[in-house]
mmCIF file of the C-alpha atoms, coordinates in Angstrom:
data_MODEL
# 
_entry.id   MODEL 
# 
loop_
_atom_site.group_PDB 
_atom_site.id 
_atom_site.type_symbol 
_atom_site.label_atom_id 
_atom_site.label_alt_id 
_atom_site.label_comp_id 
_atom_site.label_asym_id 
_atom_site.label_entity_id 
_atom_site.label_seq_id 
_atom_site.pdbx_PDB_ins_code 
_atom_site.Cartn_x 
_atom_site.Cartn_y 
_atom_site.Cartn_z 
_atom_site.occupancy 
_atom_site.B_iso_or_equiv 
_atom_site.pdbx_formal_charge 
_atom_site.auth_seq_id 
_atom_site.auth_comp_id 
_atom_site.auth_asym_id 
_atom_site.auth_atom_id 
_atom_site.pdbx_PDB_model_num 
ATOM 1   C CA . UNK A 1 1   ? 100.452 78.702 80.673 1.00 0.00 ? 1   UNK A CA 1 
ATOM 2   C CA . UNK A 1 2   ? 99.638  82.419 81.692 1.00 0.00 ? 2   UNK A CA 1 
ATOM 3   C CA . UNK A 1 3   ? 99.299  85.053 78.486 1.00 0.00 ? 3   UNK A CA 1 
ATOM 4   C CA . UNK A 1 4   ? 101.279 88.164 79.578 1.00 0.00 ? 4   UNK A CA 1 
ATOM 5   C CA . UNK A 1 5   ? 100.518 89.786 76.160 1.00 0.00 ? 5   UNK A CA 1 
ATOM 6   C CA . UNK A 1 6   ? 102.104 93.019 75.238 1.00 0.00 ? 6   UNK A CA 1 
ATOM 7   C CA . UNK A 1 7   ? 101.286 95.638 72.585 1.00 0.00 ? 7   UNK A CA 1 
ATOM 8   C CA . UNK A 1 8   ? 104.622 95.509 71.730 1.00 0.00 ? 8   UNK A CA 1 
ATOM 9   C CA . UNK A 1 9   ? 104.635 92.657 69.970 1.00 0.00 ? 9   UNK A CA 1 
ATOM 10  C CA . UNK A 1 10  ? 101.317 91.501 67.666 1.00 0.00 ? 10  UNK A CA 1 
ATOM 11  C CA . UNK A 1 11  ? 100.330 87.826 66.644 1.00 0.00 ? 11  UNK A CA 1 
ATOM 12  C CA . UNK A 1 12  ? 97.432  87.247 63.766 1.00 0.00 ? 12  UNK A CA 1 
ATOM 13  C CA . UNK A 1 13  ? 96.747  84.213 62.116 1.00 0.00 ? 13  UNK A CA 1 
ATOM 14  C CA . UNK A 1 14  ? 97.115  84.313 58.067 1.00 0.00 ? 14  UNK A CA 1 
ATOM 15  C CA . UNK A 1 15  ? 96.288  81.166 57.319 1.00 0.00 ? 15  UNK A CA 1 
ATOM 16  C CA . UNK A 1 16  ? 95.419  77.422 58.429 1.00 0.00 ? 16  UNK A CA 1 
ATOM 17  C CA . UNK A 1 17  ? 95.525  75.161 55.687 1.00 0.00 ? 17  UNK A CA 1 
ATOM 18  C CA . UNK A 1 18  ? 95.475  71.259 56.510 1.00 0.00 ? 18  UNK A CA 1 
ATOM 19  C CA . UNK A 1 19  ? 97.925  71.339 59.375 1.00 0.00 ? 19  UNK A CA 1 
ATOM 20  C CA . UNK A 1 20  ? 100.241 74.126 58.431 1.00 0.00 ? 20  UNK A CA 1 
ATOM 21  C CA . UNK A 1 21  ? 99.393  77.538 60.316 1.00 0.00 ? 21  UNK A CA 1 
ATOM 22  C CA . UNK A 1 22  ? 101.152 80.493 59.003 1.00 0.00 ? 22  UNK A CA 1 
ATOM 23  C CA . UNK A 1 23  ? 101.161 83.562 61.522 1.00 0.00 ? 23  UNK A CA 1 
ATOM 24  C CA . UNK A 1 24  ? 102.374 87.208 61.458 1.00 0.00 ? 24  UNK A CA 1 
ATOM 25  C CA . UNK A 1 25  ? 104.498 88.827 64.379 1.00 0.00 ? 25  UNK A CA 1 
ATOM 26  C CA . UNK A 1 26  ? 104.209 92.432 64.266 1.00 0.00 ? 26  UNK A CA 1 
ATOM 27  C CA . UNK A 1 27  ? 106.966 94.034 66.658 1.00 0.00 ? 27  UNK A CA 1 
ATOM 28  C CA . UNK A 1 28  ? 107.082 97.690 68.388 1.00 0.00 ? 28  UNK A CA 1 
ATOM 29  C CA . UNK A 1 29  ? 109.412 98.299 70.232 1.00 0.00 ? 29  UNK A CA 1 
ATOM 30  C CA . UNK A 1 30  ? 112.327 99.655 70.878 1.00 0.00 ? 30  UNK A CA 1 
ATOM 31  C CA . UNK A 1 31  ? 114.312 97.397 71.807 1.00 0.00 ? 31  UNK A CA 1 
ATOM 32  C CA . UNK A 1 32  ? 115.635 93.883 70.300 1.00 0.00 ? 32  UNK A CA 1 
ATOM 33  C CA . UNK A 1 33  ? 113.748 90.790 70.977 1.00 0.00 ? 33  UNK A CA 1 
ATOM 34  C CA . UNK A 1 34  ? 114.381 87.345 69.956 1.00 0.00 ? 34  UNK A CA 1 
ATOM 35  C CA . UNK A 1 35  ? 111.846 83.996 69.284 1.00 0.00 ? 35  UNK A CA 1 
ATOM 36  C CA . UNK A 1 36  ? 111.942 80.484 68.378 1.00 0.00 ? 36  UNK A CA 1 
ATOM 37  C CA . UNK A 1 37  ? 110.151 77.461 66.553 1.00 0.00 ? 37  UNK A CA 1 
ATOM 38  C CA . UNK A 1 38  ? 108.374 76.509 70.448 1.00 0.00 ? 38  UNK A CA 1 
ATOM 39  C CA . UNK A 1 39  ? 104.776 77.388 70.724 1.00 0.00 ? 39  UNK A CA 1 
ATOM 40  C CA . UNK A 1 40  ? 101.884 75.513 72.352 1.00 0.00 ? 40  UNK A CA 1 
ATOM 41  C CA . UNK A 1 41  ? 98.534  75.338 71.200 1.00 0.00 ? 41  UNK A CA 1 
ATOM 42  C CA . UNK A 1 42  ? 95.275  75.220 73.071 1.00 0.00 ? 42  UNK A CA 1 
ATOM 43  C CA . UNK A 1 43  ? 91.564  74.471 72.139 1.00 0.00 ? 43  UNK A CA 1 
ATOM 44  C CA . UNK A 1 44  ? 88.715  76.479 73.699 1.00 0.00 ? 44  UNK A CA 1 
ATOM 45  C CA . UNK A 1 45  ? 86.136  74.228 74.994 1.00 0.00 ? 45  UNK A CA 1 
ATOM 46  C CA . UNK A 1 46  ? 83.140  76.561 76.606 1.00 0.00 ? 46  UNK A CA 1 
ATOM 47  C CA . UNK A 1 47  ? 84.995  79.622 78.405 1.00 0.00 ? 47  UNK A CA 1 
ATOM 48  C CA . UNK A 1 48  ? 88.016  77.949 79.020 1.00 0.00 ? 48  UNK A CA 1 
ATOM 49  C CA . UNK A 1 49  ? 91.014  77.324 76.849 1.00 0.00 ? 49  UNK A CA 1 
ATOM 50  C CA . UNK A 1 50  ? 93.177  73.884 77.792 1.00 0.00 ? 50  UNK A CA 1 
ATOM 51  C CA . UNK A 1 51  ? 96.191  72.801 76.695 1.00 0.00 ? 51  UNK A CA 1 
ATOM 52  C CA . UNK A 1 52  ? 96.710  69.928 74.009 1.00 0.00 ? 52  UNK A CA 1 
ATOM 53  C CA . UNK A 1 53  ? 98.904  67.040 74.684 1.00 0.00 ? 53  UNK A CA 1 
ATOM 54  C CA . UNK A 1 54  ? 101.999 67.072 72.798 1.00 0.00 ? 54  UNK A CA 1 
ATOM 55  C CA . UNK A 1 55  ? 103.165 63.388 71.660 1.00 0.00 ? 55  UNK A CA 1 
ATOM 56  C CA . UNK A 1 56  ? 105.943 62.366 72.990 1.00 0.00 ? 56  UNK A CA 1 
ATOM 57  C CA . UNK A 1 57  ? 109.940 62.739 72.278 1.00 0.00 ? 57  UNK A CA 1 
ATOM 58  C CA . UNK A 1 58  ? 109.411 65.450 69.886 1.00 0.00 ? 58  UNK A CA 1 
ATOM 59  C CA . UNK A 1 59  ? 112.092 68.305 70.302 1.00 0.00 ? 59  UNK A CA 1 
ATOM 60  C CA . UNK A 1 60  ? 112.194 71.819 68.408 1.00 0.00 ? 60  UNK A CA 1 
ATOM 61  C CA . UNK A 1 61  ? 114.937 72.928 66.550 1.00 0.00 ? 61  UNK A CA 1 
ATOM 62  C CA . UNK A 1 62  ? 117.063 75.770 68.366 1.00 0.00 ? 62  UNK A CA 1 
ATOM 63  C CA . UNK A 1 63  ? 117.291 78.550 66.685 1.00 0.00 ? 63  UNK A CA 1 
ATOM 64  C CA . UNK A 1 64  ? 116.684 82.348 67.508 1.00 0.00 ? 64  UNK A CA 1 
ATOM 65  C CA . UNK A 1 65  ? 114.960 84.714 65.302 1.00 0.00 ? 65  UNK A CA 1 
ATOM 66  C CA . UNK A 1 66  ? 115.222 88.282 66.016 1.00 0.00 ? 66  UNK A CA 1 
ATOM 67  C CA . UNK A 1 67  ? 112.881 91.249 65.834 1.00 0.00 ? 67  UNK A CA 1 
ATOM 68  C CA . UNK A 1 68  ? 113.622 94.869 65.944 1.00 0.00 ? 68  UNK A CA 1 
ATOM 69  C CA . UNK A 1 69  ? 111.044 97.477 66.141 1.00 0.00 ? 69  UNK A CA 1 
ATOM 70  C CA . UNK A 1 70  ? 108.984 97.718 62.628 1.00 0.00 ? 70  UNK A CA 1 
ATOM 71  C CA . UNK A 1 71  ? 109.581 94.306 61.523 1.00 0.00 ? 71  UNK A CA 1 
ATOM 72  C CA . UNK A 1 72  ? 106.600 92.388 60.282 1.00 0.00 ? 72  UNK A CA 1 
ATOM 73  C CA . UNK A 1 73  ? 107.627 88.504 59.857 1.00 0.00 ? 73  UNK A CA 1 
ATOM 74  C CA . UNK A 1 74  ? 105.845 85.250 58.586 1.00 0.00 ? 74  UNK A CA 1 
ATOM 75  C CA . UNK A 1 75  ? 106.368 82.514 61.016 1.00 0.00 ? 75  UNK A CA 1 
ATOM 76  C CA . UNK A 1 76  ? 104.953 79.048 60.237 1.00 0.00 ? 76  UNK A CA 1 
ATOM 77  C CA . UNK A 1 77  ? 104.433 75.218 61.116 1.00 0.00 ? 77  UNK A CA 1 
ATOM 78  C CA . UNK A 1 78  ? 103.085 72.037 60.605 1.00 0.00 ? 78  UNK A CA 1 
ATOM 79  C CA . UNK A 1 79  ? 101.268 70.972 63.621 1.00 0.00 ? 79  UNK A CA 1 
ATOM 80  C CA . UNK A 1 80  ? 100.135 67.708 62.631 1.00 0.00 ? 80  UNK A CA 1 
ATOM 81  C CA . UNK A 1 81  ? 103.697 66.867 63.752 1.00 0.00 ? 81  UNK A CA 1 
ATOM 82  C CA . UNK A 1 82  ? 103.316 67.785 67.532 1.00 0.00 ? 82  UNK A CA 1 
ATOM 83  C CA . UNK A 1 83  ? 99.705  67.577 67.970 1.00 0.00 ? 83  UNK A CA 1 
ATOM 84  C CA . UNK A 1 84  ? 98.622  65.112 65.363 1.00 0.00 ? 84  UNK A CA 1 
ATOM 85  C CA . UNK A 1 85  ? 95.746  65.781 63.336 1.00 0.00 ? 85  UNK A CA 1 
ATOM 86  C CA . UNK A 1 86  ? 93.139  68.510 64.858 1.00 0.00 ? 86  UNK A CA 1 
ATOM 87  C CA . UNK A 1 87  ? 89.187  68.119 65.551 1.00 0.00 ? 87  UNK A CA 1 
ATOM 88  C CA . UNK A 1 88  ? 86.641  70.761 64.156 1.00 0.00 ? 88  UNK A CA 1 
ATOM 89  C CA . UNK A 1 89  ? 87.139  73.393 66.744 1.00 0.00 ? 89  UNK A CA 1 
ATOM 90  C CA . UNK A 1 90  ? 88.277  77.034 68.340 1.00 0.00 ? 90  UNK A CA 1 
ATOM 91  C CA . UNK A 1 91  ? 92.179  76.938 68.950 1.00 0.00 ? 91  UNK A CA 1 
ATOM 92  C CA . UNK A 1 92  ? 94.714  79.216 69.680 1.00 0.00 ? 92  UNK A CA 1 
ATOM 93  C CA . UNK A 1 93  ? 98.457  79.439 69.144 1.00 0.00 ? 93  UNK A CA 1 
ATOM 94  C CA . UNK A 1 94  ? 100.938 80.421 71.783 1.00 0.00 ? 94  UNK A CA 1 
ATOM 95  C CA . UNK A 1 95  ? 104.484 81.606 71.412 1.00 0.00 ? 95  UNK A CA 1 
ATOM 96  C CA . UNK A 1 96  ? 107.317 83.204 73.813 1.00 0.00 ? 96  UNK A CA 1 
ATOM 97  C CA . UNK A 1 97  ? 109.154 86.161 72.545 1.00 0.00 ? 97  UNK A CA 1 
ATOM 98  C CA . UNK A 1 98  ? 112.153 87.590 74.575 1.00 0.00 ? 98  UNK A CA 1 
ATOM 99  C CA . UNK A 1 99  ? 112.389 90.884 74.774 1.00 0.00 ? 99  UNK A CA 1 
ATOM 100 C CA . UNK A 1 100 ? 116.405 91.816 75.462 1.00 0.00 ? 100 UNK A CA 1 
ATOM 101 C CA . UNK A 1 101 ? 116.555 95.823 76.599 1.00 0.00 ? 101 UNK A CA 1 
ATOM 102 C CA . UNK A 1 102 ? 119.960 96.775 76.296 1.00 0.00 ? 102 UNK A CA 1 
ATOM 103 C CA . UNK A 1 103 ? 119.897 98.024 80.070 1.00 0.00 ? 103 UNK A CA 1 
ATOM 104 C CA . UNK A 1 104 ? 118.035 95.570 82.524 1.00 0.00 ? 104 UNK A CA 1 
ATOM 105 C CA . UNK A 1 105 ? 116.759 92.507 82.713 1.00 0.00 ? 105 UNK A CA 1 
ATOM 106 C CA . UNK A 1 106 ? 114.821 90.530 79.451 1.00 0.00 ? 106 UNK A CA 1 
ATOM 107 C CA . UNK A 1 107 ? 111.502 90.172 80.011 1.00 0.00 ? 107 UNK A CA 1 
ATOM 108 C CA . UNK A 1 108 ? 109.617 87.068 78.093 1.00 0.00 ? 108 UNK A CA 1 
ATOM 109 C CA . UNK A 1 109 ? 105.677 87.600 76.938 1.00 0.00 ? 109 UNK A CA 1 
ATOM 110 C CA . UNK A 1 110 ? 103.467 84.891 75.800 1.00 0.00 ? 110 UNK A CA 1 
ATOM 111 C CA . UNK A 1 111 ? 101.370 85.780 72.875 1.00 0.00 ? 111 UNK A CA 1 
ATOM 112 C CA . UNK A 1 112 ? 98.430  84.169 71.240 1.00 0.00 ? 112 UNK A CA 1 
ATOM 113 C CA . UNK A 1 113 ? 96.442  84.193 67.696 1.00 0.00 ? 113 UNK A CA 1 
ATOM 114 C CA . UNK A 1 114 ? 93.401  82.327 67.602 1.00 0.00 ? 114 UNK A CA 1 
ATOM 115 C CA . UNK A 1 115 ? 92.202  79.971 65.140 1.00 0.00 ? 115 UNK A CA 1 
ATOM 116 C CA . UNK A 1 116 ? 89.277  77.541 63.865 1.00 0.00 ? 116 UNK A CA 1 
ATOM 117 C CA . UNK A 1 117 ? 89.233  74.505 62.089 1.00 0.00 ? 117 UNK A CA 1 
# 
């Protein structure tokens, strides 16, 4: 997965405790965006970040949450349930947000928050 980051839109980690993260998206702009419960997380091993194996048939609930510009929401998960239970280590958390521009096309970003354990 490639970050396309955006100051538009802000992740930070608030907390990690057990296997429940609990991040903050900060959003900018102008126009409406919308997110879900997906995100994929990655460990950092040396200079490089891979991806974690997800276990198998697990699906995420669909559902959209939307952001307009100001809004400062609480987003959390348990991610013993994907991932299982996590090693001592540097990890980050990656999410999609849509961005939806009343003219043109949307435009989807991939954010990140890192995190140790």
């Amino acid at each position: 997965m490639v970050l396309n980051e955006t100051s538009d839109v802000t992740m930070t980690v608030e907390s990690v405790v057990e296997t429940e993260i609990i991040v903050r998206i900060n959003y900018f702009a102008d126009d409406p965006a919308i997110f879900g419960e997906d995100y994929v997380l990655e460990v950092k091993k040396g200079q490089k970040w891979y991806s974690l194996p997800a276990k198998d048939d697990i699906m995420f609930t669909s559902i959209g949450y939307g952001l307009e510009k100001g809004y400062n929401l609480p987003w959390s998960t348990d991610f013993e349930i994907l991932y299982g239970k996590l090693s001592h280590g540097h990890y980050r958390i990656i999410k999609s947000i849509r961005i939806e521009p009343l003219q043109g096309d949307s435009k989807v970003y991939f954010i990140s928050a890192e995190f140790s354990i």
